[in-house]
C-alpha positions in Angstrom: 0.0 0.0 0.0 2.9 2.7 1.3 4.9 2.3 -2.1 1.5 2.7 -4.3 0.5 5.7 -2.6 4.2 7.2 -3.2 3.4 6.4 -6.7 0.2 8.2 -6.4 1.6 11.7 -4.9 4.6 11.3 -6.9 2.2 11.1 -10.5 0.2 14.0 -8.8 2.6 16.3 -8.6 4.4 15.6 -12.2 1.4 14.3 -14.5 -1.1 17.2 -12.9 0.9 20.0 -12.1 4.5 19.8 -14.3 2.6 17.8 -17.2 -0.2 20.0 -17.0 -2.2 16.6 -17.7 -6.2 17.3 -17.2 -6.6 13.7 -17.7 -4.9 12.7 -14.4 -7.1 14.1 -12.4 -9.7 11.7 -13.0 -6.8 8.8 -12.9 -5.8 10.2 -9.7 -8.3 11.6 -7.4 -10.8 9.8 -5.9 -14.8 11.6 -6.7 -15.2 12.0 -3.2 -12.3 14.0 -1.8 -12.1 16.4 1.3 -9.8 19.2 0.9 -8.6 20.5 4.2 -6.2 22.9 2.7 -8.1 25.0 -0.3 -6.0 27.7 -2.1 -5.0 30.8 -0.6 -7.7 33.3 -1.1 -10.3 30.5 -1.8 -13.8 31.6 -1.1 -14.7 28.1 -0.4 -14.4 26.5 3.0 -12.0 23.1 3.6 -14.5 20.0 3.1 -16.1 17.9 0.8 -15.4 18.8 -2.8 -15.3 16.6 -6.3 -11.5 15.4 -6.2 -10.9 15.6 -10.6 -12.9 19.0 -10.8 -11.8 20.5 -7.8 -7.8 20.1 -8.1 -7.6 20.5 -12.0 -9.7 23.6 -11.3 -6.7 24.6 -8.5 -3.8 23.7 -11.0 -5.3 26.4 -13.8 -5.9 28.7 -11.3 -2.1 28.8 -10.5 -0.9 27.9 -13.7 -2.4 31.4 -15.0 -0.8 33.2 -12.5 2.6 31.2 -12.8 2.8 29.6 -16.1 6.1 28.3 -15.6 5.2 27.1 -11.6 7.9 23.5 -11.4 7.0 21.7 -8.5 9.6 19.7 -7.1 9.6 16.6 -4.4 12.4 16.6 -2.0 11.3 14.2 0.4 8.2 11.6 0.4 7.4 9.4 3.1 4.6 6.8 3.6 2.8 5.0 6.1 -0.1 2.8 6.0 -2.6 4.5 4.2 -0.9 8.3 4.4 1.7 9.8 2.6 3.7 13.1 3.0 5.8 15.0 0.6 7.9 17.9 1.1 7.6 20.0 -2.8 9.3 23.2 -3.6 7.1 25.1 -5.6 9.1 27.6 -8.1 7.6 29.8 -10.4 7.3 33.6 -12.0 4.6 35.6 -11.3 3.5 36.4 -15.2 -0.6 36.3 -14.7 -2.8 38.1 -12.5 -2.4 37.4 -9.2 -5.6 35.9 -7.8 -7.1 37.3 -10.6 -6.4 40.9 -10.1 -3.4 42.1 -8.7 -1.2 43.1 -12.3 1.8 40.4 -12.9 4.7 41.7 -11.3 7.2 39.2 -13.0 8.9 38.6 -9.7 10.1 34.7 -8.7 8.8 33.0 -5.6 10.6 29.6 -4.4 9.4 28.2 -1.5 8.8 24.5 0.4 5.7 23.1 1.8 3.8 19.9 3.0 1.5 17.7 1.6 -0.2 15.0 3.2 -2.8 13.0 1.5 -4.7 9.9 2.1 -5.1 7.1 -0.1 -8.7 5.0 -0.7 -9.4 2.7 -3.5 -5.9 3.5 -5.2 -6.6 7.0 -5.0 -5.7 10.4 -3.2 -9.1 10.7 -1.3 -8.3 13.5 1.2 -5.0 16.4 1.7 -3.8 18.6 4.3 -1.2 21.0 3.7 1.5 23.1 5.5 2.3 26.0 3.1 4.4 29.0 3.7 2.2 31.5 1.6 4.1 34.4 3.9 7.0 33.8 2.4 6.2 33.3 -1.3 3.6 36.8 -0.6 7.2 38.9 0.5 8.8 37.4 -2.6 6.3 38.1 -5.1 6.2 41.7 -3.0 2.4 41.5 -2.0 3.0 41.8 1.4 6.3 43.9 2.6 8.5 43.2 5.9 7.9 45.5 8.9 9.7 48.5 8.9 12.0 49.5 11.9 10.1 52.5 13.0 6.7 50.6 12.8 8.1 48.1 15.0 9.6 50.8 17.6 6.5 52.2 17.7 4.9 49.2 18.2 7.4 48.4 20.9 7.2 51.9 22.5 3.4 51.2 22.9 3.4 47.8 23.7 5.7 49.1 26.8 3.6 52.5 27.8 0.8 49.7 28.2 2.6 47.4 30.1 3.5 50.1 32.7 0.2 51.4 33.0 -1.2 48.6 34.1 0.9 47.9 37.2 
């Protein structure tokens, strides 16, 4: 079971998002699937969704915002009837971000975790442990504290402290 299910993540991460391979998704993902970890910025809560539909309907949605997104396994482990992979995502912001922000052409490389569950011989649930913070300050949608917002921040933090002693 633990060696097909490495298979699985493995094929869902070249065939659906390197490949760009529609077809896999109905290959791959179970009808019934329960996503627990929707897109950043989804409008739709975790749960119940249709697996095929649902993830090829993910994969276009970051495909147009990073047509040259590579997602790389660096580590895959299995047991019983779960298996985890560590992927660094790479890609080049060339499409609107989230479907309105202008392309800003900057890179973004970072690692995250993906846990699915296998049923039937195929991925029937996922969890992941992305670090959107980081690829946000790459891509330059968010920007770092600056050191006079954090003194002031600081500066106030400590007025309230000592007013309430």
């Amino acid at each position: 079971m633990a060696e097909a299910g490495v298979d699985l993540v493995r094929r869902h991460f070249e065939q659906m998002w390197n490949q760009r391979d529609a077809s896999a998704c109905a290959t791959l993902m179970a009808e019934d699937f329960v996503e627990h970890a929707p897109a950043p910025f989804a409008t739709n809560p975790p749960g119940q969704v249709h697996g095929p539909e649902a993830t090829w309907g993910t994969v276009e949605w970051l495909t147009t915002q990073f047509p040259d997104l590579k997602m790389e396994i660096e580590a895959i482990v299995a047991d019983g009837d779960l298996v985890v992979a560590r992927v660094r995502a790479r890609g080049s912001n060339l499409g609107r971000l989230n479907g309105f922000l202008p392309a800003s052409g900057k890179r973004f490389d970072y690692v995250s975790s993906h846990w699915f569950r296998i049923a039937d011989g195929k991925l029937a649930e996922h969890w992941a442990t992305r670090d959107d913070l980081t690829a946000m300050l790459q891509l330059g949608v968010v920007t770092p504290p600056r050191l006079g917002a954090l003194l002031r921040q600081l500066r106030a933090a400590a007025v309230h402290r000592l007013g309430h002693r």
